[in-house]
Backbone as a printed PyTorch tensor [residue, N CA C, xyz], in Angstrom:
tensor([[[ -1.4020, -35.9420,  -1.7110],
         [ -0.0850, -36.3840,  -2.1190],
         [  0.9430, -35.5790,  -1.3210]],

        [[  1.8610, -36.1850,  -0.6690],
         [  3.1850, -35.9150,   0.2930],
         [  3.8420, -35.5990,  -0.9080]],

        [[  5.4060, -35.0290,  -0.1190],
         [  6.5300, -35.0580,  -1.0720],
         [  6.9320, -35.8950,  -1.7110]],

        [[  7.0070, -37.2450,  -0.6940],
         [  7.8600, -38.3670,  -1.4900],
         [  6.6350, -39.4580,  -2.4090]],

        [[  5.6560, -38.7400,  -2.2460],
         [  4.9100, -39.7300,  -2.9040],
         [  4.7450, -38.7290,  -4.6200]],

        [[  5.1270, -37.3230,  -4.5440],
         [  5.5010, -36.5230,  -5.5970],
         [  6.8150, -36.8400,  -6.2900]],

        [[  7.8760, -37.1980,  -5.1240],
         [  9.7430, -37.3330,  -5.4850],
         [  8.7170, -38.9630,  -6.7100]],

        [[  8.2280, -39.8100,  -6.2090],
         [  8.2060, -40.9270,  -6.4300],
         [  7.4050, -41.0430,  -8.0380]],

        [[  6.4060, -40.6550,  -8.3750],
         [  5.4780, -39.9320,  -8.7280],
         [  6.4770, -39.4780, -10.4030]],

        [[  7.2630, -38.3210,  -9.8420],
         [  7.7070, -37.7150, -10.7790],
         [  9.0470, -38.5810, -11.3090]],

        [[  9.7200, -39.2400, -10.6710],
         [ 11.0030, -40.2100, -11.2420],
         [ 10.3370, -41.0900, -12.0240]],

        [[  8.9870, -41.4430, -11.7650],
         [  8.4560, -42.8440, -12.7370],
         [  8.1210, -41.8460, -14.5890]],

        [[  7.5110, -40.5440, -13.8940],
         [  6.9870, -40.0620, -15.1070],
         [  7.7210, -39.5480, -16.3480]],

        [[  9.3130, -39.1030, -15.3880],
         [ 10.1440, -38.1090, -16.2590],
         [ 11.3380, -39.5060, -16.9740]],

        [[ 11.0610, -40.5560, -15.7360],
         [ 12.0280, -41.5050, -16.0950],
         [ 13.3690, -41.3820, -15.3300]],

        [[ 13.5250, -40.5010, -14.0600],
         [ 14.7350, -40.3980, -13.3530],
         [ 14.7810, -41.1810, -12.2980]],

        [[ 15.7650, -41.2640, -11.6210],
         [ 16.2380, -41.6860, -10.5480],
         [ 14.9770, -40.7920,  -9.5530]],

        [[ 14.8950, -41.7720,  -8.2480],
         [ 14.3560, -40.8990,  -7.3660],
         [ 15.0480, -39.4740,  -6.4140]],

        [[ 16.4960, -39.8870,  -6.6340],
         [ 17.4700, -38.9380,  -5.7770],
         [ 17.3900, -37.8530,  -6.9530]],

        [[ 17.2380, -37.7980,  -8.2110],
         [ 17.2280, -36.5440,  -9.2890],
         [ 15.9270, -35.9670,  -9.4030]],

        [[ 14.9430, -36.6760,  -8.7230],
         [ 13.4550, -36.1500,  -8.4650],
         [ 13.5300, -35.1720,  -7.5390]],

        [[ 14.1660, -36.0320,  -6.2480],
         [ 14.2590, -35.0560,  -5.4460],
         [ 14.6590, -34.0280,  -5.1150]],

        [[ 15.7510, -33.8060,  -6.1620],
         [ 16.6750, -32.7240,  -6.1690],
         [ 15.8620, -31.5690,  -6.8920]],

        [[ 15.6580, -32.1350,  -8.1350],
         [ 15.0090, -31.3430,  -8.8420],
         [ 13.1320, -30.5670,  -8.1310]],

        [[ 12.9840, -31.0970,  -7.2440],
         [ 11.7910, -30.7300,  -6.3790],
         [ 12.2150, -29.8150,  -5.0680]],

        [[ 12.9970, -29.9570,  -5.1890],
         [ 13.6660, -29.2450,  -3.9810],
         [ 14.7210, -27.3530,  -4.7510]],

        [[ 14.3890, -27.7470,  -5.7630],
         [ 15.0690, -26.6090,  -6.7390],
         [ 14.2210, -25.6740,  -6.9990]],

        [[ 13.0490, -26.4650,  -7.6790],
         [ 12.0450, -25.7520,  -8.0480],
         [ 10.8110, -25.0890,  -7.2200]],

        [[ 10.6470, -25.5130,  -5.2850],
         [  9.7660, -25.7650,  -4.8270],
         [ 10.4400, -25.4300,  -3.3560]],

        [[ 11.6720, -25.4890,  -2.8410],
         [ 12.6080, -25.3790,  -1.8890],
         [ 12.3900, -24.1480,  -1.2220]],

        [[ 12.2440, -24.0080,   0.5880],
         [ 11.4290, -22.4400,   1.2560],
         [ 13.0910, -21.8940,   0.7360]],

        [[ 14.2890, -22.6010,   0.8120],
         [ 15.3970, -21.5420,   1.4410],
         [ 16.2980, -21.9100,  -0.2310]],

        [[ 16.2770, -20.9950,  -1.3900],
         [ 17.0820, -21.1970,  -2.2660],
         [ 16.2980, -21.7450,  -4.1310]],

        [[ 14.9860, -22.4810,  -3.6040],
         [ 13.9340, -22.6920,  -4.3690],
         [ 13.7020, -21.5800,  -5.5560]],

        [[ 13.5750, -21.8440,  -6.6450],
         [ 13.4890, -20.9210,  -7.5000],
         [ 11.7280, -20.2670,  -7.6710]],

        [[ 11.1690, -20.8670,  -7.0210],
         [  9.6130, -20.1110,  -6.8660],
         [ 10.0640, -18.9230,  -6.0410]],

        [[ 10.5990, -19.4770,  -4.6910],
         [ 10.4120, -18.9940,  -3.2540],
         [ 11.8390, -17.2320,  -3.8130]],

        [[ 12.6290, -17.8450,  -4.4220],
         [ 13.5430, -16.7340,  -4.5200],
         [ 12.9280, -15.8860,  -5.4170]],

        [[ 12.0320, -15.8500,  -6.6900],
         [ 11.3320, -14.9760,  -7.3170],
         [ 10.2080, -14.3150,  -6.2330]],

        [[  9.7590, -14.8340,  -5.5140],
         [  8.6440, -14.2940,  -4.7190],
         [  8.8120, -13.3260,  -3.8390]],

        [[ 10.6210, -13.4240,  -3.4130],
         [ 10.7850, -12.7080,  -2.0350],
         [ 11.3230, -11.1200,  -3.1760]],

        [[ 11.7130, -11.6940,  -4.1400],
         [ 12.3110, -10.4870,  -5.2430],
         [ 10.9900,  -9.4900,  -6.0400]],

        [[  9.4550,  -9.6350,  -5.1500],
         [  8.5190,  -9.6510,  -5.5190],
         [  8.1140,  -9.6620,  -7.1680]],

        [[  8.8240, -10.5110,  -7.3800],
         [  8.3240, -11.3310,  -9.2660],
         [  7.5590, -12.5220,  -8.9450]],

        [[  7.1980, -12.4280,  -9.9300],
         [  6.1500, -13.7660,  -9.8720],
         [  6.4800, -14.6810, -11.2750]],

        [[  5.5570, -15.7360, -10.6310],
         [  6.3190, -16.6290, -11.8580],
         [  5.0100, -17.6960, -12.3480]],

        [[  5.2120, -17.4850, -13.6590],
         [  3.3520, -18.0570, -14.1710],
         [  4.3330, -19.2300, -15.3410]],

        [[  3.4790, -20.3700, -14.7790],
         [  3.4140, -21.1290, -15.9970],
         [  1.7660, -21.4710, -16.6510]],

        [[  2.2580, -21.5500, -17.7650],
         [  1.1560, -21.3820, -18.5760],
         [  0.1590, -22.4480, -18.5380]],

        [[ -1.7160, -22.4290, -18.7060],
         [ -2.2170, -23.6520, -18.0480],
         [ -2.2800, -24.1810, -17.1810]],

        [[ -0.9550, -23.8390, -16.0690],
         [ -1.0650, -24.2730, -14.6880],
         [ -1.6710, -23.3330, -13.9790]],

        [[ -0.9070, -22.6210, -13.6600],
         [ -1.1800, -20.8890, -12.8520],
         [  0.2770, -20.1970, -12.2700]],

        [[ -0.6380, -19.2130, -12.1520],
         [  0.6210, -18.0340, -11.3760],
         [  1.0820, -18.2500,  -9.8140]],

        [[  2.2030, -18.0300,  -9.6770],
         [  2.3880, -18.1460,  -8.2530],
         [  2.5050, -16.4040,  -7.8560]],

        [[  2.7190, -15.3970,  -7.3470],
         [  2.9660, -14.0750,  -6.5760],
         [  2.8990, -13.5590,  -5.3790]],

        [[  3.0890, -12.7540,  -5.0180],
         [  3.1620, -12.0780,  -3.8640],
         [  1.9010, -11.4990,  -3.3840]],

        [[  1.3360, -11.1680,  -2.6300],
         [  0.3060, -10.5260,  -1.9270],
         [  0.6520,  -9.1900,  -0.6870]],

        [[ -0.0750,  -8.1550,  -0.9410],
         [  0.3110,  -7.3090,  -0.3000],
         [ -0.9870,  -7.3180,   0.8510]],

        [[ -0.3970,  -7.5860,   2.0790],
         [ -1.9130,  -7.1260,   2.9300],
         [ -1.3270,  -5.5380,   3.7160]],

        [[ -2.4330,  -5.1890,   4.0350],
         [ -2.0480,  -3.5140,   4.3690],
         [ -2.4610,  -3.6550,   6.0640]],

        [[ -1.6130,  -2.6780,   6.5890],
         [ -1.7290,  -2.8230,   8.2960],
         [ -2.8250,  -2.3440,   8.5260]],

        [[ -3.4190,  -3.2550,   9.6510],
         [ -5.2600,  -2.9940,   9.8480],
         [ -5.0370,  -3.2070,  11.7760]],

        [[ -6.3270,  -2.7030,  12.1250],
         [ -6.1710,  -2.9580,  13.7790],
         [ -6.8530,  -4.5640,  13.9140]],

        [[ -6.4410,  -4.8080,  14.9130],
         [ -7.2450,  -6.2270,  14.7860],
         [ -7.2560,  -6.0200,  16.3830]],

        [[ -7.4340,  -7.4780,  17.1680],
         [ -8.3200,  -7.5810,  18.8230],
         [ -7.6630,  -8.9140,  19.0110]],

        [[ -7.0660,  -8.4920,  20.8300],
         [ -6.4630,  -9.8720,  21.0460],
         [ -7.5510, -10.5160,  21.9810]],

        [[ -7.9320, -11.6950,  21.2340],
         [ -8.5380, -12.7910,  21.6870],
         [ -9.0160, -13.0990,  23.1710]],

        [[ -7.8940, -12.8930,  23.8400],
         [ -7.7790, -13.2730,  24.9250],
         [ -7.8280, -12.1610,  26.1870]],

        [[ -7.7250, -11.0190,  25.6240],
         [ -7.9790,  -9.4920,  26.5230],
         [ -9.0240,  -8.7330,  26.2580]],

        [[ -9.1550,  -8.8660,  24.3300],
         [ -9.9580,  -8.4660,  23.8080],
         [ -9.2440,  -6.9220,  23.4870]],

        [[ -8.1240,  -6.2900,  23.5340],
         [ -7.1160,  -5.4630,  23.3160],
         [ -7.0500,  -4.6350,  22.2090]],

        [[ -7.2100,  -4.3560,  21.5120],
         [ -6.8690,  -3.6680,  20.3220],
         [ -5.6980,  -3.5860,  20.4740]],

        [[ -5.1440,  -3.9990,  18.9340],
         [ -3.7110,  -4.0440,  18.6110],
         [ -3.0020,  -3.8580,  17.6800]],

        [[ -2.4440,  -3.2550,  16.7640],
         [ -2.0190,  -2.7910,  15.7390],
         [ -1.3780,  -3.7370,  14.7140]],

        [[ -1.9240,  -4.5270,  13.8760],
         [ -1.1650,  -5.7170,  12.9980],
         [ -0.2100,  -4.9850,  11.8780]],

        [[  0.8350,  -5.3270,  11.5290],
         [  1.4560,  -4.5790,  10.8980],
         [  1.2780,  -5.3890,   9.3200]],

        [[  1.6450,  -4.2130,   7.9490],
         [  1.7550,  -4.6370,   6.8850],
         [  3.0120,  -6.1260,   6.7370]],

        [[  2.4380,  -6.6950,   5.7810],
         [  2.8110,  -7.9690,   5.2540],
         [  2.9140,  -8.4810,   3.7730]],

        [[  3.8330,  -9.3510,   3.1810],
         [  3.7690,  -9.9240,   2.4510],
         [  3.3140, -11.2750,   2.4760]],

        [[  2.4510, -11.8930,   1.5670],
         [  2.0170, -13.1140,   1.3980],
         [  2.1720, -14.0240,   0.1320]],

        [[  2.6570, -15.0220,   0.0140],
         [  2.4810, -15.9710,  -1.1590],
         [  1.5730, -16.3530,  -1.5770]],

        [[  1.1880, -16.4020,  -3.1400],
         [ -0.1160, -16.5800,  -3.0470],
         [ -0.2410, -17.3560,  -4.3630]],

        [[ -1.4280, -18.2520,  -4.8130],
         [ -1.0660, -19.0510,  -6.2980],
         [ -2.4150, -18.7660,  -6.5680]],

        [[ -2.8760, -18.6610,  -7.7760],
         [ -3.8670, -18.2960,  -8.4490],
         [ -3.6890, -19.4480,  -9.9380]],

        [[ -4.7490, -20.3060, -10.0460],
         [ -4.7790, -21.2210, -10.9680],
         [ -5.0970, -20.7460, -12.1800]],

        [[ -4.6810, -21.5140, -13.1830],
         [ -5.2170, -21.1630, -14.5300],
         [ -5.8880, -21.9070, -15.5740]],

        [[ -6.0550, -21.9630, -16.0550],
         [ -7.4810, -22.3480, -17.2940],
         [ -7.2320, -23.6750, -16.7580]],

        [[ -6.2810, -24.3450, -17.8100],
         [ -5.8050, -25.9510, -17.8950],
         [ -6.0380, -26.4690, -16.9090]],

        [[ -5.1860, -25.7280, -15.4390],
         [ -5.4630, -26.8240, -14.0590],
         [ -6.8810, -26.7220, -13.7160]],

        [[ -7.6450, -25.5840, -13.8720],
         [ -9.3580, -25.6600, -13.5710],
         [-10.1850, -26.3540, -14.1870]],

        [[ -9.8060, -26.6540, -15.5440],
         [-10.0960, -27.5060, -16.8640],
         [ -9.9240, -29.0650, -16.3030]],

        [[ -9.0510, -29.3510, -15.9320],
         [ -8.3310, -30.5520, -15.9070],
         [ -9.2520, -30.9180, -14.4760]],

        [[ -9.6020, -30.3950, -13.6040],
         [-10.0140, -30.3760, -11.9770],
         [-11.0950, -31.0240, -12.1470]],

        [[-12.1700, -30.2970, -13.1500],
         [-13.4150, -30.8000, -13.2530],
         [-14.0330, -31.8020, -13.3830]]])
């Protein structure tokens, strides 16, 4: 499933317009202003219940090898997004 087949998807289910789907998908789900994406960078996380958690991931700086020289090269520490499911959606999957 694409976005607009989600925008589409969710206006039939909630009963909105498709332009208030979209908005509202773009609120909740949006890289620049999104209320997931702005808890994540504030490293909070944000769990709904039955579905799962969304959070942050810490990876720690490790050496790694460039491919193509074969180089050793120093990767630096990072943050990652990360979602971890919960009961209901694993429940529901099966």
């Amino acid at each position: 499933m694409n976005k607009s087949e989600l925008v589409d998807a969710l206006a039939e289910a909630a009963g909105m317009t498709k332009a208030d789907a979209g908005r509202a998908i773009d609120a909740l789900f949006g890289t620049e202003g999104g209320i997931i994406a702005e808890a994540l960078k504030k490293d909070g996380r944000v769990q709904i219940t039955g579905f799962g958690t969304f959070e942050t991931k810490k990876r720690k700086a490790r050496t790694g090898r460039n491919p193509r020289t074969g180089a050793t090269i120093k990767i630096a520490a990072t943050k990652t997004p990360g979602f971890r499911a919960g009961k209901g959606l694993k429940d529901a999957v099966k």
